[in-house]
Phi, psi and omega in degrees: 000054188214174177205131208220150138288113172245124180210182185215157184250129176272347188270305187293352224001090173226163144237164201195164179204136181231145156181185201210144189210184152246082197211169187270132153027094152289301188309355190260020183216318192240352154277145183206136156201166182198112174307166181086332193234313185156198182210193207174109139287066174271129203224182171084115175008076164333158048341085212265010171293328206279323165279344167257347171277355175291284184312345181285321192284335186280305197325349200253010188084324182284136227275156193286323164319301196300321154290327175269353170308306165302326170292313170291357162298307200220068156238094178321343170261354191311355175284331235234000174243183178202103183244150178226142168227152184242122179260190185301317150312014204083310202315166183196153185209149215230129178220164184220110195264151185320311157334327182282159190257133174321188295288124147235178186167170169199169180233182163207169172202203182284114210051040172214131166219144165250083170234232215169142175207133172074032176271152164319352195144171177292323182303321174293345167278313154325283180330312151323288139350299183285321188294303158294316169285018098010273188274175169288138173127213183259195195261345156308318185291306185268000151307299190316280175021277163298291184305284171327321166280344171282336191266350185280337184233055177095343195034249186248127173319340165237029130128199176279148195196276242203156143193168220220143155211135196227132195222114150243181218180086201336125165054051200230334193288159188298124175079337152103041165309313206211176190260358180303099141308283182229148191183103195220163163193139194234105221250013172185109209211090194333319169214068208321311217281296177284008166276322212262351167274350157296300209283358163303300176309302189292318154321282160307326186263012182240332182241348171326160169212153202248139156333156159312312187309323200274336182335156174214083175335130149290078170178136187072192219340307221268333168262353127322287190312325177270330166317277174323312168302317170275007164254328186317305204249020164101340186309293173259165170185219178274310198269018193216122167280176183280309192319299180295321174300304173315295194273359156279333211258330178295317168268000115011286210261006180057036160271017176303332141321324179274318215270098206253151202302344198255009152071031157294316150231221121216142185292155179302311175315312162319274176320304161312335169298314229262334164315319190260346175300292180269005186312000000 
């Protein structure tokens, strides 16, 4: 009772998965990715075996048709599921069992699969589809897209609940420890698909990182303005230099990244967050 995106990026080399059903914490059931090998949605009375087992077989090279043929061999329930996969190369395959409640279906074209169960129409998968070649960006972006244009045009026919979006991507993890790019889930929500698209936003802006251009010297307007926020909130005072205020107050507020520690600069993006935060 969901509807998902599976896509692979050739330029980022990344892979994702974005969806959303009216179901509870969806994302703790139907993404699976693994840089290097591929990524694997499974919905419809999940087989949730289906994702590392999938993802064990692309990693080993076999193309994603093959694996689900292999995942669909000897699941005695296999009318009654519904999966899409991307493999290390872009390939991608789609399966819809006879069993799923209307409307389902899925597409696939190049480094993508789209499908769906229980949906408004056939339009919702489209919407998928078009909604990622479409859009612009990184590979977070146009999942989101993608998703977003499937729930603006119907989603799931018996409403909104939960959505999920998961992207990796070799060394893309906090500190570059792990490949977990993104990993958000908005798992009980009126409207889950623009909540996950906030923490998408907070995201970039938290781990983002900005050009030299976007830089914003912390002097004239911009050493007011912070100024005023670090006394305001206890930071500076008579016994605190601004330097120790500032970088106390960046880390706080978890912008050590953005920052520069010695209160030389700040990113544009930030400086702007933090303005309307603290105004």
């Amino acid at each position: 009772m969901t509807f998902s995106i599976v896509a692979y990026d050739s330029d980022d080399k990344a892979w994702g998965v974005a969806v959303a059903s009216k179901f509870p914490a969806v994302g703790a059931v139907v993404p699976f990715a693994t840089a290097g090998a591929g990524a694997v949605a499974t919905q419809s009375f999940a087989n949730t075996s289906f994702g590392p087992r999938g993802l064990e077989m692309m990693s080993k090279g076999i193309s994603a048709e093959d694996a689900l043929a292999q995942l669909l061999s000897n699941d005695p329930d296999k009318e009654l599921r519904q999966v899409g996969l991307v493999d290390a190369e872009g390939r991608a395959a789609t399966f819809t069992g006879s069993g799923c409640f209307a409307w389902a279906g899925g597409v696939t074209g190049v480094g993508y699969a789209c499908q769906g169960n229980v949906l408004a129409g056939e339009k919702v998968v489209k919407a998928l589809e078009q909604g990622f070649l479409d859009a612009k960006g990184d590979l977070p972006s146009r999942l989101f897209a993608a998703l977003l244009a499937g729930d603006r045009t119907g989603g799931d026919r018996r409403g909104r609940q939960s959505a999920a979006i998961y992207v990796v991507k070799a060394g893309a993890g906090y500190a570059g420890f792990n490949d977990r790019w993104m990993d958000y889930r908005v798992d009980d929500h009126e409207d889950p698909v623009s909540k996950l698209g906030e923490l998408i936003e907070m995201h970039r802006l938290y781990f983002g990182k900005s050009g030299e251009r976007q830089r914003v010297d912390v002097a004239g307007d911009a050493l007011a303005e912070v100024t005023n926020i670090l006394t305001k909130h206890g930071y500076l005072n008579d016994k605190t230099e601004f330097r120790d205020a500032f970088y106390s107050f960046i880390g706080n507020e978890n912008f050590e990244e953005r920052a520069d520690p010695e209160g030389k600069w700040i990113d544009k993006p930030v400086l702007e967050y933090l303005m309307k935060k603290f105004k």
